[in-house]
C-alpha positions, 0 to 999 in steps of 0.5 A: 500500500505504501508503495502504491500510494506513493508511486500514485503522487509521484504522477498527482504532485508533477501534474499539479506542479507543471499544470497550466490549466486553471480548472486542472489544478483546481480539479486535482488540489480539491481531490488530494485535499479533501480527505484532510477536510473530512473526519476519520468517521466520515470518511470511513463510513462513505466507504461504508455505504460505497462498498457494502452489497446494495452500495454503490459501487455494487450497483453501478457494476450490476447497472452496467452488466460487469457483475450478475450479483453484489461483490463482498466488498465490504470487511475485507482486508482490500477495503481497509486497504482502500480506506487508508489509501485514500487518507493517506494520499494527501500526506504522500503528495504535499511533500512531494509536490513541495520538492518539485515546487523549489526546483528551476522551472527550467530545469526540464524545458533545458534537458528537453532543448538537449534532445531529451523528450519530455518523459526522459527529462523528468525521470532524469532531471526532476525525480532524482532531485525530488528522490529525499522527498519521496522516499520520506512522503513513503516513510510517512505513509507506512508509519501512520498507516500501521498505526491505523484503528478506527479504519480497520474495525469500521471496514475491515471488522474486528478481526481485520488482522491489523496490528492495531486492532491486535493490540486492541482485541489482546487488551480488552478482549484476551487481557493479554497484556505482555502479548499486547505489550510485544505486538505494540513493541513490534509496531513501534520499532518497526516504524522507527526502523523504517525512519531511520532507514530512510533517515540512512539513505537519504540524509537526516539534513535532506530528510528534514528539508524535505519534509520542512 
């Protein structure tokens, strides 16, 4: 999921950088913005009514002959997967956005002028540059989404096997309170692994200003 979602802002956040069309840009800042204008539960429960068996998404499928009868869609691991997707992608794009905001702008049109066509210009010129700030939009991504709660329980159930929700079911449920204790451990240290590996390849300094 992290991956995904950061390799799905890397195209959002260029777009939005190179854009020169008013309503493009308008288009695409409401889209990456809105789900920070919304609470958690709400926008857990629009996936709610979106995924369940007579919600949306079913009956636009059978409307249009793709299904014969409604996809359990809804308390799966692929619906809490999309719920966190979709919360986590404005926090992806920002700071990416950020890196290709502060570059020259004539960077690419320059590679471009030395026969390079437009895709190579990018992939050569603009995202090595904005490589500190994807790889820390991907560690963001992975160290707040594991610690996701509510998501899981309202779109995944209960038993969504979700670290958090482990914890959660070994404390009030099982009173397991060393087994929690070592799942929580876990949680943590796994994300401070992945920070300070990134920390590792791209450079504490860089990782700052990437994310500042």
């Amino acid at each position: 999921m992290t991956v995904l979602c950061t390799m799905l802002s890397v195209p959002i956040a260029w777009e939005l950088y190179s854009t020169r069309s008013r309503w493009v840009r308008i288009a695409l800042w409401s889209a990456a913005l809105f789900p920070l204008w919304t609470s958690g539960v709400v926008r857990n429960y629009a996936f709610t009514i979106i995924l369940q068996r007579r919600g949306i998404l079913n009956t636009w499928l059978l409307s249009l002959g793709i299904i014969r009868e409604p996809l359990a869609l809804l308390y799966t691991e692929a619906a809490v997967v999309m719920g966190i997707f979709y919360t986590m992608l404005p926090y992806a794009i920002l700071p990416i956005y950020a890196s290709f905001a502060a570059q020259d702008e004539q960077l690419v049109p320059a590679a471009e002028s030395l026969g390079a066509s437009r895709l190579r210009a990018i992939v050569d010129v603009a995202l090595p540059l904005a490589a500190p700030s994807i790889f820390a939009a991907a560690a963001i991504v992975f160290v707040i989404s594991v610690g996701f709660y509510i998501t899981p329980i309202l779109l995944g159930g209960p038993q969504s096997p979700f670290l958090a929700t482990i914890v959660d079911t070994q404390i009030y449920r099982l009173f397991d309170f060393p087994g929690a204790a070592a799942t929580a451990s876990i949680l943590f240290f796994t994300a401070l692994v992945i920070v300070a590996g990134v920390a590792r390849v791209v450079g504490l300094d860089r990782m700052r200003t990437a994310l500042g």
